[in-house]
Backbone as numpy.savetxt, mean C-alpha at the origin, in Angstrom:
# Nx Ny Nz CAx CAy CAz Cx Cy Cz
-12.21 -8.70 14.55 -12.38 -7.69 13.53 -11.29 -7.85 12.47
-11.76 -8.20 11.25 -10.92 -8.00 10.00 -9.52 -6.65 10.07
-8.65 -6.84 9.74 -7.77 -6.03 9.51 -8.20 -5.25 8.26
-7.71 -3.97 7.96 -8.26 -3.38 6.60 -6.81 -2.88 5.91
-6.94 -3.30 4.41 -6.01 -2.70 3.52 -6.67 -1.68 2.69
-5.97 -0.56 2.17 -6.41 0.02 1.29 -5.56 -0.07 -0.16
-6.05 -0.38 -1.11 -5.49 -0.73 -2.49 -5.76 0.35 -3.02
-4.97 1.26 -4.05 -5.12 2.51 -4.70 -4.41 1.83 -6.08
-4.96 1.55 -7.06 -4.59 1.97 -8.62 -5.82 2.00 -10.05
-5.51 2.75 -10.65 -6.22 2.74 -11.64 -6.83 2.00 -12.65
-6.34 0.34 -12.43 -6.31 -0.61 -13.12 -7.33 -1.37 -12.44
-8.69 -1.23 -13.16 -9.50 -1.53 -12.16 -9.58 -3.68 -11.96
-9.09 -4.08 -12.90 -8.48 -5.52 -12.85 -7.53 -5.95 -11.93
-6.49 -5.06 -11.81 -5.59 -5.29 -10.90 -6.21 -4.82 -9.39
-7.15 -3.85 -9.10 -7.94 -3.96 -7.48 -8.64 -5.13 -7.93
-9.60 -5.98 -8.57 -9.90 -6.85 -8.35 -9.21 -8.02 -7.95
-8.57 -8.22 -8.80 -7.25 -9.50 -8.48 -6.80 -9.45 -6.81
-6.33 -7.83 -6.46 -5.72 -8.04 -5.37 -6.97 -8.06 -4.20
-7.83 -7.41 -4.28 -8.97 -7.63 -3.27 -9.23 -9.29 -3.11
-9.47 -9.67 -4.26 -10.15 -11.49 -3.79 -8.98 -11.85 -3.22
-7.54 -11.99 -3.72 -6.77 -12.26 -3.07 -6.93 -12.06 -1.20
-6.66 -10.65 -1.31 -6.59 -10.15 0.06 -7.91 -10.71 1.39
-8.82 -10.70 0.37 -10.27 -11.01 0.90 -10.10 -12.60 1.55
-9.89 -13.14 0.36 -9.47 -15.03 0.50 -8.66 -15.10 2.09
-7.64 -14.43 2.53 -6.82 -13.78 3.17 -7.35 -13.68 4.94
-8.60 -13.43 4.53 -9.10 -12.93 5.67 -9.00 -11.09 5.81
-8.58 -10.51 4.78 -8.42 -8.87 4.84 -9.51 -8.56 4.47
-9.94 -7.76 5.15 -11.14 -6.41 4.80 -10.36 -5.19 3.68
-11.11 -5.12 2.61 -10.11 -4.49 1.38 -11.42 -3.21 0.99
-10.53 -1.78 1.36 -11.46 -0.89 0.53 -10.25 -0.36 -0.51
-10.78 -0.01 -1.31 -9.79 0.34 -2.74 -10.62 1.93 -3.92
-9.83 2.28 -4.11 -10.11 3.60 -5.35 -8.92 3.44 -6.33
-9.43 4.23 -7.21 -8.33 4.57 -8.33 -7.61 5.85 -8.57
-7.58 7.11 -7.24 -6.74 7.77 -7.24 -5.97 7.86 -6.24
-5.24 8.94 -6.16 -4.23 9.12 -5.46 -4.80 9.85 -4.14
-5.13 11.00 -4.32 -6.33 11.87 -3.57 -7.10 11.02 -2.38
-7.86 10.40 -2.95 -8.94 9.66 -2.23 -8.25 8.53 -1.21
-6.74 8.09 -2.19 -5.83 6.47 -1.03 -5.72 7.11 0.31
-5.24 8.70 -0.23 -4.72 9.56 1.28 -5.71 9.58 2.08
-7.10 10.39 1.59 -7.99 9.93 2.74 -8.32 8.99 3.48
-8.59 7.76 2.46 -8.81 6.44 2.80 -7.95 5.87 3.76
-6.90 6.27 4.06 -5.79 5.86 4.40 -6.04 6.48 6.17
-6.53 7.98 5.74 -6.57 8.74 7.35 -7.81 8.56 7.95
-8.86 7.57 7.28 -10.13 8.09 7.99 -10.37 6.45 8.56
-9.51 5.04 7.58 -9.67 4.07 7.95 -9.25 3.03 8.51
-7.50 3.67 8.78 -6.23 3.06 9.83 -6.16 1.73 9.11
-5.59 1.97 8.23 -5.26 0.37 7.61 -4.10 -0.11 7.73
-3.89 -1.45 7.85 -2.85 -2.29 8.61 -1.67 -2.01 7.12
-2.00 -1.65 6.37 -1.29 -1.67 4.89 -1.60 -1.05 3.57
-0.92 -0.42 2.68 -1.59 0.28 1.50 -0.74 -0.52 0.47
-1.55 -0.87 -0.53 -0.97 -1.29 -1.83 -1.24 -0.24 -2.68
-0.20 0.37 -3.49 -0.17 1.84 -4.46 0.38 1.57 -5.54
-0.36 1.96 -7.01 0.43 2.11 -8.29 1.21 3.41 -7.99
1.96 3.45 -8.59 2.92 4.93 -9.08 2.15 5.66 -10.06
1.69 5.29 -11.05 0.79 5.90 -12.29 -0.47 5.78 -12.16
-1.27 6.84 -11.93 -2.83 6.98 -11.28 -3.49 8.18 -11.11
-4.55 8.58 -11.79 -4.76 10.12 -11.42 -5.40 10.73 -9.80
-4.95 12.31 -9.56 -4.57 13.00 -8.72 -3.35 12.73 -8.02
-2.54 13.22 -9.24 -1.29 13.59 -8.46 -0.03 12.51 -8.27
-0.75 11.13 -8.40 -0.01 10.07 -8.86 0.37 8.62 -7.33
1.02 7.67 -7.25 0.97 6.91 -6.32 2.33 7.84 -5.23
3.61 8.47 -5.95 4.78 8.81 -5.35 4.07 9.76 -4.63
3.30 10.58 -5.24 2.65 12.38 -4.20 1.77 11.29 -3.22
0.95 10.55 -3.57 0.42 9.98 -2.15 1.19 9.60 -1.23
2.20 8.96 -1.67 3.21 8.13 -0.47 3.75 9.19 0.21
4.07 10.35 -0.17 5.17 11.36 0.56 4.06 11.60 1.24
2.57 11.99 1.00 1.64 12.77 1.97 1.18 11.69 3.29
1.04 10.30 2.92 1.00 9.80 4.17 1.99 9.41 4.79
3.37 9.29 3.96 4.61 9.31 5.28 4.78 10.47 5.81
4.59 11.92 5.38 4.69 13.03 6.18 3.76 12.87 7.00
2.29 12.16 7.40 1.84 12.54 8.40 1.80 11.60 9.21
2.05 12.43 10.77 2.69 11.79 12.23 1.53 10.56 12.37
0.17 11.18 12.03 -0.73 9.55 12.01 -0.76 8.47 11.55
-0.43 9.01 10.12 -0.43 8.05 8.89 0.75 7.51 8.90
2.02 7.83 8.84 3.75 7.34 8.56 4.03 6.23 8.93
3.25 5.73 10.46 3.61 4.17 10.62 2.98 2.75 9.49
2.11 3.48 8.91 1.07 2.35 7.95 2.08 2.01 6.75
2.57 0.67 6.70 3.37 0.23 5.40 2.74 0.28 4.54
3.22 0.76 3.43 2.95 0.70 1.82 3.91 0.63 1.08
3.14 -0.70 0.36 4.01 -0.96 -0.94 3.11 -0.75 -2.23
4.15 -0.50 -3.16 4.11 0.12 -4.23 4.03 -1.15 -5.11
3.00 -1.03 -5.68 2.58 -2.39 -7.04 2.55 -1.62 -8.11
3.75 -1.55 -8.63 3.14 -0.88 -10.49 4.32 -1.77 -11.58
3.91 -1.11 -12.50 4.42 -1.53 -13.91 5.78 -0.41 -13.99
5.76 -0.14 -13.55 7.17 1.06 -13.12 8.27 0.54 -13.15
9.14 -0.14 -13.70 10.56 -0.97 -13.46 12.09 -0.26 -13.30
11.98 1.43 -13.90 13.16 1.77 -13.99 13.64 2.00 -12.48
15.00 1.89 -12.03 15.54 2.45 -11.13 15.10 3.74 -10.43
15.15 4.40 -11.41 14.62 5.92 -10.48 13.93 6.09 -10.19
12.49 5.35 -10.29 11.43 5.02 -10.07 11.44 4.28 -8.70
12.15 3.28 -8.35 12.22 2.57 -7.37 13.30 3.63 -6.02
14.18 3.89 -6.32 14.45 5.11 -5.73 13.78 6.02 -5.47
13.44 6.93 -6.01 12.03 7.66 -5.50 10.99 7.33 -4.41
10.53 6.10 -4.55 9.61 5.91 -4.07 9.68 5.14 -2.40
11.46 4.68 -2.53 12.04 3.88 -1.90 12.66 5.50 -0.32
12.45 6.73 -1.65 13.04 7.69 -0.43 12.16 8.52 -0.18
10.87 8.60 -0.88 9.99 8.69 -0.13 9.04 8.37 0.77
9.67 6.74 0.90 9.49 5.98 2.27 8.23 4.81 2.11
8.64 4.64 0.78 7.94 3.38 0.55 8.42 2.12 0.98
7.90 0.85 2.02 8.17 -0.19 2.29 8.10 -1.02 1.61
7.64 -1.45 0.22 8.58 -2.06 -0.28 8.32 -2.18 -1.77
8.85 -2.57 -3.02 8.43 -2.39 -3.67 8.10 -3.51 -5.07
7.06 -3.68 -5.95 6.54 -4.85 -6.35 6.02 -4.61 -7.73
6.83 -5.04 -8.50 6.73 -5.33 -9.97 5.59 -6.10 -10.35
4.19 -5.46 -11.57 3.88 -6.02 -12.66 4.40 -6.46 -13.60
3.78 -7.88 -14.08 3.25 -8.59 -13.60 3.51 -9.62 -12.30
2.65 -9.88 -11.16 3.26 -10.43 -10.10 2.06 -11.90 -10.22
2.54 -12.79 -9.04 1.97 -13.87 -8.41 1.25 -13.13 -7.04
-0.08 -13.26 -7.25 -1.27 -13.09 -6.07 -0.72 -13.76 -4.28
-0.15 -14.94 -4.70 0.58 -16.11 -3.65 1.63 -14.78 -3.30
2.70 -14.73 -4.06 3.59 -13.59 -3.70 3.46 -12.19 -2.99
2.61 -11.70 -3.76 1.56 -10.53 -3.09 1.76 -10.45 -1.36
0.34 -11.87 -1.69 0.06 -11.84 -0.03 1.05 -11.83 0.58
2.14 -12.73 0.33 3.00 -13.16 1.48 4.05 -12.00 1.64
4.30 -10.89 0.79 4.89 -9.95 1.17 4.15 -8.65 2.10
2.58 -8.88 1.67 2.09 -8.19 2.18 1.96 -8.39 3.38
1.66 -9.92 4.04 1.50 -9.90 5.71 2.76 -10.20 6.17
4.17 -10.23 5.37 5.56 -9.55 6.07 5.09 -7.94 6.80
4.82 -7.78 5.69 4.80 -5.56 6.13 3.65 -5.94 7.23
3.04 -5.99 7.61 2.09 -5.98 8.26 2.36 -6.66 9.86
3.15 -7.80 9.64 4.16 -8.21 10.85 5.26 -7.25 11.25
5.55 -6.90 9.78 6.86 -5.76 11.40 6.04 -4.51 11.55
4.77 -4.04 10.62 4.31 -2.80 11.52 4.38 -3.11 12.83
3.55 -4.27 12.92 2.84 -4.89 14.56 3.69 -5.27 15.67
4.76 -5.38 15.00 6.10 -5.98 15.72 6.70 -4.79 16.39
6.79 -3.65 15.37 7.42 -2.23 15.70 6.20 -1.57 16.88
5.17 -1.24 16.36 4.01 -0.76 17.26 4.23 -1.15 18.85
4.58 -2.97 18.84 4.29 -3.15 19.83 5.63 -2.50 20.73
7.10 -2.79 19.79 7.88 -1.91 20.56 7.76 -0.61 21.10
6.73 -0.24 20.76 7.41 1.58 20.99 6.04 1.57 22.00
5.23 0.88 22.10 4.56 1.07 23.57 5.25 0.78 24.88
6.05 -0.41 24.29 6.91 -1.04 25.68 7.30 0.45 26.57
């Protein structure tokens, strides 16, 4: 069974880009363009990883990230943050609201992935610890 990511931004070019990527990949990729909907997507479809803009309507990529690291189901799922966002406080923010990691527009697709199935190795790595 495919692993599943969920991609959340408004740029509907940039979910394309990263889906074929992810897809090429071997990832199963469902994606929207708000914030609202990543959270659900996020609780109804256990994805190994979330890719999030910061700038996106309902509420934005930072209010999603705090709502699925506050919840005890959701909090283990890494997400990183893909936006055009560069200032510091921006990366702070998002960095203390418990974003794993974070990824500047414009990027390399090659780059992408390979940060993305980092996060995705130490979820699996951590998971498996805490059953031990």
């Amino acid at each position: 069974m495919q692993q599943c990511i969920v991609i959340a931004d408004d740029d509907l070019l940039i979910i394309d880009l990263v889906r074929t990527r992810l897809v090429m990949a071997q990832y199963r990729v469902i994606a929207t363009h708000d914030a609202v909907t990543a959270v659900e997507m996020v609780r109804t479809n256990k994805p190994v990883a979330v890719i999030m803009d910061v700038q996106m309507p309902g509420g934005g990529g930072l209010s999603a990230l705090s709502k699925i690291k506050s919840d005890p189901k959701t909090r283990p799922v890494p997400v990183m943050m893909l936006t055009g966002e560069r200032g510091a406080d921006t990366v702070l923010q998002a960095m203390d609201a418990g974003a794993d990691d974070y990824m500047v527009k414009p990027f390399h697709p090659d780059l992408l992935l390979e940060r993305v199935s980092r996060l995705v190795s130490r979820a699996e790595k951590a998971a498996a610890v805490w059953e031990l």
